[in-house]
LODREN-140117 format. One record per residue (C-alpha): x, y, z. Coordinates in Angstrom, 1 decimal. Each point is the difference from the previous one (the first is absolute). Example, Ala and Ser with C-alpha at 12.3 -4.5 7.8 and 13.67 -1.06 7.14 Angstrom:
# residues 2
     c1     c2     c3
   12.3   -4.5    7.8
    1.4    3.4   -0.7
This chain:
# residues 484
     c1     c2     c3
   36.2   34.0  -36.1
   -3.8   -0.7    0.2
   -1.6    3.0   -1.2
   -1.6    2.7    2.3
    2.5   -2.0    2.6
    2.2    2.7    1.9
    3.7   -0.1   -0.4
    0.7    0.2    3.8
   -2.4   -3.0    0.6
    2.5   -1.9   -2.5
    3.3    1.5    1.4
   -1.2   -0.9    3.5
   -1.4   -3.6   -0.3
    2.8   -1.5    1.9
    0.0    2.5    2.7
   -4.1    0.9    0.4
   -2.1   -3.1    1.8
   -3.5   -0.2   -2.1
   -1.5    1.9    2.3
    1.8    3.1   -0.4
    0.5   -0.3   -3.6
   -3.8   -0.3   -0.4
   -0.2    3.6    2.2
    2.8    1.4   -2.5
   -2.0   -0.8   -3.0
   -3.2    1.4    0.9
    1.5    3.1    0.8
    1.4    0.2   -3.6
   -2.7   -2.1   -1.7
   -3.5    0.9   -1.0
   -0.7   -3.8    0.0
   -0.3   -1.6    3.6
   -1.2   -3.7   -1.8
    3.2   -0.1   -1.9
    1.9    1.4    3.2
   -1.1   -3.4    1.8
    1.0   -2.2   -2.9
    3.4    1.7    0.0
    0.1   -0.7    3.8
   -0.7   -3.7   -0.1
    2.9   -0.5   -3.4
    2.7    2.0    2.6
   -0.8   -2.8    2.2
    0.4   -2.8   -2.4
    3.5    2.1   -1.2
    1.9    1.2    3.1
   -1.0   -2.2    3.0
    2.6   -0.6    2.0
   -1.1   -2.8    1.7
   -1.7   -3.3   -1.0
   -3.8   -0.8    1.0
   -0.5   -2.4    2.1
   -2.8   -2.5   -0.4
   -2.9    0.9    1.5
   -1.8   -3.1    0.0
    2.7   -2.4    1.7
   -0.3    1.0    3.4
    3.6   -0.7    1.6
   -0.9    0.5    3.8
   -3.0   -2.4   -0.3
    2.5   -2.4   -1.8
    2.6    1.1    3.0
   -3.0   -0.9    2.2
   -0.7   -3.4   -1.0
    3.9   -1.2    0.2
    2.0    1.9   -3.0
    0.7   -1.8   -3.4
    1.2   -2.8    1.8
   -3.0   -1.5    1.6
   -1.8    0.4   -3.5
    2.3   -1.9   -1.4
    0.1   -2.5    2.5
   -3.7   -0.3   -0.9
    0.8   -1.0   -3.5
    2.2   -2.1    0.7
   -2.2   -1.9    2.2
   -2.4   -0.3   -3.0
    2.5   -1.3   -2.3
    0.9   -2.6    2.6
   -3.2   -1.0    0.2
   -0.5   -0.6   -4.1
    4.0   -1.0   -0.2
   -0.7    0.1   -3.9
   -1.5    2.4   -2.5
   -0.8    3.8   -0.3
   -1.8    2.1    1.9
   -1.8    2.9   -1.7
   -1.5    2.9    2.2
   -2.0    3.0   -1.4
   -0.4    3.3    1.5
   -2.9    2.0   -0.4
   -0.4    2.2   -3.4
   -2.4    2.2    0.9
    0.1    3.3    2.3
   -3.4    0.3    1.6
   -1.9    2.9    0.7
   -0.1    2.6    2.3
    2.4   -1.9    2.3
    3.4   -0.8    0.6
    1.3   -3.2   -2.0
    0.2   -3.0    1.7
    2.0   -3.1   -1.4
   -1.2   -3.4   -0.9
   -0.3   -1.7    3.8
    2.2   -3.3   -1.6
    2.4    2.1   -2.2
    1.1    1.7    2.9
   -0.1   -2.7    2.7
    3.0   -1.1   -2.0
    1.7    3.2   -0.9
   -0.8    3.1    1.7
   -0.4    1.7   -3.2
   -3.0    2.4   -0.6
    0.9    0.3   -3.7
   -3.4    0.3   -3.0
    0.9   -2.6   -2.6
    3.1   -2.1    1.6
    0.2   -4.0   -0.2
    1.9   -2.1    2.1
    1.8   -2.7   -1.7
    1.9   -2.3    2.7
    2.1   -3.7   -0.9
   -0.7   -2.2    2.5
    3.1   -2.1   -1.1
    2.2    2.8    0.9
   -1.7    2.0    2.5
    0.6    3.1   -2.5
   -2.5    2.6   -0.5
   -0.3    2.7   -2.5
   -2.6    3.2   -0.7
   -1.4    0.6   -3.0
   -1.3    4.0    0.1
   -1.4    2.7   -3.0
    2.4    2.3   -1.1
   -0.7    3.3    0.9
    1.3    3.1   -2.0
    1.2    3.2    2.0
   -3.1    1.7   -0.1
   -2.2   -2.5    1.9
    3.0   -0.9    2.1
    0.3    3.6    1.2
   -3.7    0.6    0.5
   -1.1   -3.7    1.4
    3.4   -0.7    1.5
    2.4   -3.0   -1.0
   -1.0   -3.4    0.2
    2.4   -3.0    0.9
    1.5   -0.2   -4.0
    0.7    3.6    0.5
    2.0    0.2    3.1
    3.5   -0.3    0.1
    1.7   -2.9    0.1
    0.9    0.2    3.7
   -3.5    1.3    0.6
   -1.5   -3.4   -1.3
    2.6   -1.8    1.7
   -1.3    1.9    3.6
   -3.4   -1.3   -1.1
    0.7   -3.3   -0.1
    0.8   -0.7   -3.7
    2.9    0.2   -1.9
   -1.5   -1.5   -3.5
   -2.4    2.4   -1.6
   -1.3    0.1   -3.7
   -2.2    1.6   -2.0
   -3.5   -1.0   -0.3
    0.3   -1.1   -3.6
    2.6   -1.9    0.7
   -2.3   -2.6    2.0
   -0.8   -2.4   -3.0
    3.1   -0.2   -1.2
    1.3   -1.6    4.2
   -2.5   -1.6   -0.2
    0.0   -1.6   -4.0
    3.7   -0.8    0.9
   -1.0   -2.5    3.4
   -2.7   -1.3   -1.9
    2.3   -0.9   -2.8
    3.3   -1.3    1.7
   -1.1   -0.1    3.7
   -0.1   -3.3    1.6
   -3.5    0.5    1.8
   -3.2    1.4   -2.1
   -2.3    0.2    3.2
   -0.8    3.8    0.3
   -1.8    0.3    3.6
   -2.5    2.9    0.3
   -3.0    1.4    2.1
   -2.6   -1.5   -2.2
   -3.1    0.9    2.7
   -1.5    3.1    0.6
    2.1    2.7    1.3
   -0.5    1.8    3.4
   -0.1    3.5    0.3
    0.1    2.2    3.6
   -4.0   -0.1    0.7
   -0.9   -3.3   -1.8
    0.8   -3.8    0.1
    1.5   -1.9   -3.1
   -3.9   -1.1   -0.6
   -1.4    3.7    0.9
    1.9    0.8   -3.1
   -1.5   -2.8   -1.5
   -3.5    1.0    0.7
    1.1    3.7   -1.5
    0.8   -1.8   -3.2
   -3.5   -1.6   -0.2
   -1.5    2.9    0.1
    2.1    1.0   -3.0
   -0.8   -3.0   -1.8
   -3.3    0.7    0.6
   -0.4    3.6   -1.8
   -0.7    0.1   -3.3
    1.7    3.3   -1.1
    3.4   -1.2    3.1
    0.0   -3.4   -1.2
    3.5   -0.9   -0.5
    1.3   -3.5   -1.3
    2.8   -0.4    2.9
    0.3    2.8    3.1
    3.6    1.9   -0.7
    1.0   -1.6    3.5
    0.1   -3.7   -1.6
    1.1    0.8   -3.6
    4.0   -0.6    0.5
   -0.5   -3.6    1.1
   -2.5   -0.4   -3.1
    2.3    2.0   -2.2
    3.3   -1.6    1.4
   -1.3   -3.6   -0.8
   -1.3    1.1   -3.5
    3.8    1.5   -1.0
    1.6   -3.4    1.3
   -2.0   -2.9   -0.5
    3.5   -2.1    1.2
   -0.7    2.0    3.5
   -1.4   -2.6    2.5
   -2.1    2.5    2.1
   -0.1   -0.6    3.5
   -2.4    1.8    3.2
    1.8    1.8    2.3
   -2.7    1.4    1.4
   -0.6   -2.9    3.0
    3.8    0.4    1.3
   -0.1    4.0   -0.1
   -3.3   -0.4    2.4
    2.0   -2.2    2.4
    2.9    2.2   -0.2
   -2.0    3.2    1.0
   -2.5   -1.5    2.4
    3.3   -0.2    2.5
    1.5    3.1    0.6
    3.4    0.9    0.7
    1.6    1.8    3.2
    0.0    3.3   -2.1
   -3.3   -0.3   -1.5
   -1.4   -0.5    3.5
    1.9    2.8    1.6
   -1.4    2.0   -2.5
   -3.5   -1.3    0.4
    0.1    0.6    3.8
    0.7    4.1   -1.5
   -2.6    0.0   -2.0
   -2.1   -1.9    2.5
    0.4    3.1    2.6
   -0.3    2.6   -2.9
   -2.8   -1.2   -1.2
   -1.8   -0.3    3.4
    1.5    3.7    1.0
   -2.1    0.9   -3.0
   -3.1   -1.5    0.6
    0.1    1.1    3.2
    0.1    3.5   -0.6
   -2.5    0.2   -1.8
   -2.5   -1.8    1.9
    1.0    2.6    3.0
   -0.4    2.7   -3.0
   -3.5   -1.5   -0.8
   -3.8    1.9    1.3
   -3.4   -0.2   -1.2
   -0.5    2.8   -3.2
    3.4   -1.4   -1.5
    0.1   -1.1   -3.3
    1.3   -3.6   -0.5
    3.5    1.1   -2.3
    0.8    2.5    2.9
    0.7   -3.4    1.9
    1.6   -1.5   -3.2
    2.3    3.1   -0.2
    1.5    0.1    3.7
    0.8   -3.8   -0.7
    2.0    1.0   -2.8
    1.4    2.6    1.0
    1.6   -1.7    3.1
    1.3   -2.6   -2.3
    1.6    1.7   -2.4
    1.8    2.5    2.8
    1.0   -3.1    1.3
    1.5   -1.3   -2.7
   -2.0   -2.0   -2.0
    0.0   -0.3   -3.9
   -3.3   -0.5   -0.6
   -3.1   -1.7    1.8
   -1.0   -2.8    0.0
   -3.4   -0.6   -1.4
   -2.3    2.9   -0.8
   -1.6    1.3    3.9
   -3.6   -1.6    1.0
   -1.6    2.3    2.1
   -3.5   -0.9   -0.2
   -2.8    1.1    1.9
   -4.2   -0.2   -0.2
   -1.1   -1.4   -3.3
    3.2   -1.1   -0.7
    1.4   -1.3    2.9
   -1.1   -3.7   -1.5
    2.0    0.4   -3.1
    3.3   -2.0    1.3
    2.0    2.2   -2.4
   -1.3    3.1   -0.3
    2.5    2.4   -1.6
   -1.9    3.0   -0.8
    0.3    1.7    2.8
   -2.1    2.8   -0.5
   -2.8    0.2    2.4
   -0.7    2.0    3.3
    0.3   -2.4    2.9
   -3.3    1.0    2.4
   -0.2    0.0    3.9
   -0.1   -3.3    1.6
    0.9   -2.2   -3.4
    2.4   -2.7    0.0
    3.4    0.4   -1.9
    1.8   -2.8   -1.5
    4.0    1.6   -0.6
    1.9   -2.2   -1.9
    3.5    1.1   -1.2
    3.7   -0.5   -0.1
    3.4    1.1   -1.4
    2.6   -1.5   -2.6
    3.6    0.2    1.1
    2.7   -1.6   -1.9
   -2.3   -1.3   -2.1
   -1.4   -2.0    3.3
   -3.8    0.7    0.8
   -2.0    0.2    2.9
   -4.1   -1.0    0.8
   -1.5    1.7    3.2
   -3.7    0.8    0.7
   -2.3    1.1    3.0
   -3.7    0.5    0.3
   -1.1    3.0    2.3
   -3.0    2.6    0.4
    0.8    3.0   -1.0
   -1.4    1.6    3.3
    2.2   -1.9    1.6
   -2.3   -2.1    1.6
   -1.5   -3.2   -0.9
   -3.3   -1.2    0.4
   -1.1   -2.6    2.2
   -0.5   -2.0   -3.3
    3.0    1.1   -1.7
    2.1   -0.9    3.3
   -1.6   -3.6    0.1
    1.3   -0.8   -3.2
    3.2    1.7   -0.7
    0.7   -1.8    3.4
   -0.5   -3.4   -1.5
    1.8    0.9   -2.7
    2.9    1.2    1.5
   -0.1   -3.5    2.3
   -0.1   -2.5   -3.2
    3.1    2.4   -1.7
    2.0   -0.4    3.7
   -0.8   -3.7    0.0
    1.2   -0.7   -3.3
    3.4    2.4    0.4
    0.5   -2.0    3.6
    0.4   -3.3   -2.8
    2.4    1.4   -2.6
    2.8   -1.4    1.5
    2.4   -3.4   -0.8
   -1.3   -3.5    0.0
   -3.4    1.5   -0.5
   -1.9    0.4   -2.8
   -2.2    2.5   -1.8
   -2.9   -2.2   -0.1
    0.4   -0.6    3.6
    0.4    4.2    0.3
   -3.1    0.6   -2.2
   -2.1   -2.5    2.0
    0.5    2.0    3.5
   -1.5    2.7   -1.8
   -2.8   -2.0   -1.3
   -0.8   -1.0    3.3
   -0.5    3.6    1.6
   -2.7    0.7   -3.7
   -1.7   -3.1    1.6
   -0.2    1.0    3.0
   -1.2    2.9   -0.6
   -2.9   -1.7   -2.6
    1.6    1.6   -3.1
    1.6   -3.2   -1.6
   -1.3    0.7   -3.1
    1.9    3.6   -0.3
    3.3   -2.8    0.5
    2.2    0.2   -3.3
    2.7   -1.8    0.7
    3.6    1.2    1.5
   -0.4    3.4   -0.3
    2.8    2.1   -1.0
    3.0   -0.9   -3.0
    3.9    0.7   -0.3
    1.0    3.3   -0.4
    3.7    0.5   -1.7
    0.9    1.4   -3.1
   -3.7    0.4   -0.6
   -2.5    0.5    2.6
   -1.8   -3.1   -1.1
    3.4   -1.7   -0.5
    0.5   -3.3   -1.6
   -1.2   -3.4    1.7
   -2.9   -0.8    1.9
   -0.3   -0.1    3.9
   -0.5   -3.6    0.5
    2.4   -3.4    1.2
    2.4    0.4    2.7
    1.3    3.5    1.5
    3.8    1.3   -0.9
    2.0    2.0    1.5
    0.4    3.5   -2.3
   -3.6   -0.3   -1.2
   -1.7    3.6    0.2
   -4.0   -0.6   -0.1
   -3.1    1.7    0.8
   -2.8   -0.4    1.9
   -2.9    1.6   -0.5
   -3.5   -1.3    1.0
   -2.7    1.7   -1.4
   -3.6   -0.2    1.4
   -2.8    2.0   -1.8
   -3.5    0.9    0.0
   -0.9    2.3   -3.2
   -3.6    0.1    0.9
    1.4    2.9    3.5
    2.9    1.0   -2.1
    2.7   -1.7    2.3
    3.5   -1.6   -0.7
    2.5   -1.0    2.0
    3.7   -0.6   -0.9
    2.3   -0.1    2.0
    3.4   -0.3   -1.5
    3.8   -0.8    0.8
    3.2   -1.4   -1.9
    1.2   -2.8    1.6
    4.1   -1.3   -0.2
    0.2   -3.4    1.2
    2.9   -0.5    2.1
    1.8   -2.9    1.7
   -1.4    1.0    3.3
   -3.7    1.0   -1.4
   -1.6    2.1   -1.9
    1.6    4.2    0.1
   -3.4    2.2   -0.6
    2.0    2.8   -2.4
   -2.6    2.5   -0.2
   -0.7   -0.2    3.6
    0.7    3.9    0.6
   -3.9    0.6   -0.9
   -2.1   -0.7    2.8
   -2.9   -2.6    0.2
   -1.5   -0.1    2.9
   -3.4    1.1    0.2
    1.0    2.6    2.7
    3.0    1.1   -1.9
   -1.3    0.4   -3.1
   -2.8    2.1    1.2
    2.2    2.4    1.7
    2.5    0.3   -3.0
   -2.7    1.0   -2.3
   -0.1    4.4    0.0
    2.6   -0.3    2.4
    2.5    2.6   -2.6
   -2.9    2.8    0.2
């Protein structure tokens, strides 16, 4: 018996739930701190019940086509290579402050939202196993179980019957190199992705570390396994997987769509409260926080990108993040935001006054840009192309003697990440999802126009996903303050 430790709270472990048996010990114990601790080891010794893992999200798994369609993913990818190994990493850090979010390839091919897993698939066999960190009982109980420890039958409803423990991995993997017929080990050897930045946004990210000299590190923790991998097995002929993954993911599938057209009206029922929530005197996170809000009640893990709402000085600032000043009568305000559902994001944005009212100046221009953005949508269908789409756009800039503000097509593909993998450019496909999002600015009157939807390109045209927020002039003047 732990000393100090009443005899009832030891008599009744199996009966009390922590909760109780924390209220039994104060009562009978000076010490509240070591009432706690007693709590949390009643949990570890008389659960009932298994924890389930909180990181693996079954309904958005459920949502995207059960087990089954991710394996049919993999097993697309090994058709493709027909020989070698494919290795897959998932993420190995938690982040801060918000909910964990899995490695956007990792879980293209698994579903799996586990810190730590690898993915080790034969493509001469089509057989895939996980490779996970062995958790003890205390961390199981208080961060719930990951895949390695479930149940047998509770893998198996996941998707995969073969799972070891992570130390386990080099000896698999020693053992192929050493007998196997093939030595080509196929990995993501680019940049990854992440939900609010492209494969060379992250890049960028590690330049900047590179470029401190007290965060300097030799090799970003995202690229070391392929560096490490190689270095272990010199036999290992290391192959790129990175270009077939992009063309994988830049089509999505019948569930990923339905569940883009969701989070499509989601995210617009969001924005769109809170521009009718939004007056003059507010401050610029009371807009963030009705965005969020609606998302999450809706359903949403997460966003999708930090909220822009910019205003006055920094209304020029494409993304402005702070989000901390008061927005003043009569300013523009640029609202750029989105949700993540299923691990599927979302890019939406509209320009308004915050009187509700543009000026003659203001309408003038967020006319012309709302034109060029309808032109280009009106060309993101089948046997076009995107330069074709960005050069309608181009056209109305010209028109309008603002060539020079012309950047090129204006908008990316939004998946997995926001800025999702690929660029917008060759012919259109059906089950592309793309922005567009012209942006004409003059910083010297504090005025920026974006006008933003998410596009799916369709067999019969483009399918305007976010198109529950309003955009006309008109309509967008009369939604704004229309909540108070």
């Amino acid at each position: 018996m732990i000393k100090g430790l009443p005899e009832k709270i030891v008599s009744g472990a199996t009966k009390l739930s922590s909760q109780k048996a924390i209220r039994a010990c104060v009562r009978s114990s000076p010490s509240k701190s070591l009432c706690v601790i007693i709590g949390l080891l009643l949990i570890i010794v008389a659960a009932p019940e298994r924890i389930a893992a909180q990181y693996t999200d079954r309904a958005a798994i459920k949502d995207l086509g059960g087990p089954q369609e991710f394996a049919r993913r993999r097993a697309d990818l090994l058709n493709q290579l027909k020989t070698g190994y494919v290795v897959l990493f998932a993420r190995n850090l938690i982040p801060e402050a918000t909910h964990y979010r899995e490695d956007n390839d990792f879980y293209y091919f698994t579903g799996l939202a586990d810190p730590g897993a690898i993915m080790l698939s034969d493509a001469s066999n089509g057989t895939t196993l996980i490779f996970e960190p062995q958790q003890d009982q205390p961390t199981t109980m208080i961060y719930g179980a990951n895949l390695l420890s479930l149940t047998p039958s509770e893998r198996e409803a996941l998707g995969f019957k073969t799972v070891f423990p992570l130390q386990d991995f080099d000896l698999r993997l020693s053992e192929l190199m050493g007998v196997g017929s093939s030595t080509e080990v196929w990995m993501r050897l680019g940049f990854p992705d992440k939900a609010d930045g492209a494969r060379m946004e992250v890049g960028r990210d590690h330049a900047w570390l590179f470029s401190h000299p007290y965060y300097n590190a030799a090799l970003p923790a995202d690229l070391a396994p392929a560096r490490l991998l190689a270095q272990r097995y010199p036999m290992a002929r290391i192959r790129d997987l990175t270009a077939i993954v992009d063309r994988m993911r830049n089509i999505k599938t019948s569930t990923e769509i339905a569940v883009l057209r969701r989070n499509g009206k989601l995210s617009a029922d969001g924005v769109r409260d809170a521009i009718a929530h939004a007056r003059p005197g507010m401050y610029q996170y009371e807009i963030e926080a009705i965005g969020t809000f609606n998302f999450i009640k809706s359903g949403a893990q997460g966003v999708a990108y930090p909220a822009i709402v910019s205003s006055g000085r920094d209304i020029n600032t494409w993304h402005y993040f702070s989000n901390r000043n008061l927005i003043e009568a009569n300013q523009l305000v640029v609202f750029d935001y989105a949700a993540s559902l299923d691990h599927e994001t979302m890019d939406i944005t509209r320009t308004f006054n915050i009187s509700g009212k543009f000026t003659p100046e203001q309408a003038k221009w967020y006319a012309v840009d709302l034109e060029a953005q309808k032109a280009c949508i009106n060309l993101l269908r089948p046997g076009k192309t995107y330069e074709e789409a960005a050069d309608a756009a181009k056209s109305i800039y010209e028109k309008a003697g603002i060539a020079k503000q012309w950047m090129g097509f204006p908008g990316h593909f939004v998946g997995l990440a926001t800025h999702d993998v690929m660029l917008p450019q060759g012919p259109v496909r059906p089950g592309q999802v793309v922005t567009v999002e012209p942006i004409i600015e003059f910083p010297d009157q504090q005025m920026h126009f974006r006008v933003e939807d998410t596009v799916l390109v369709t067999e019969n045209g483009p399918e305007v996903l976010s198109s529950a927020v309003p955009k006309e002039i008109r309509e967008i003047e009369a939604l704004v303050g229309s909540a108070h």
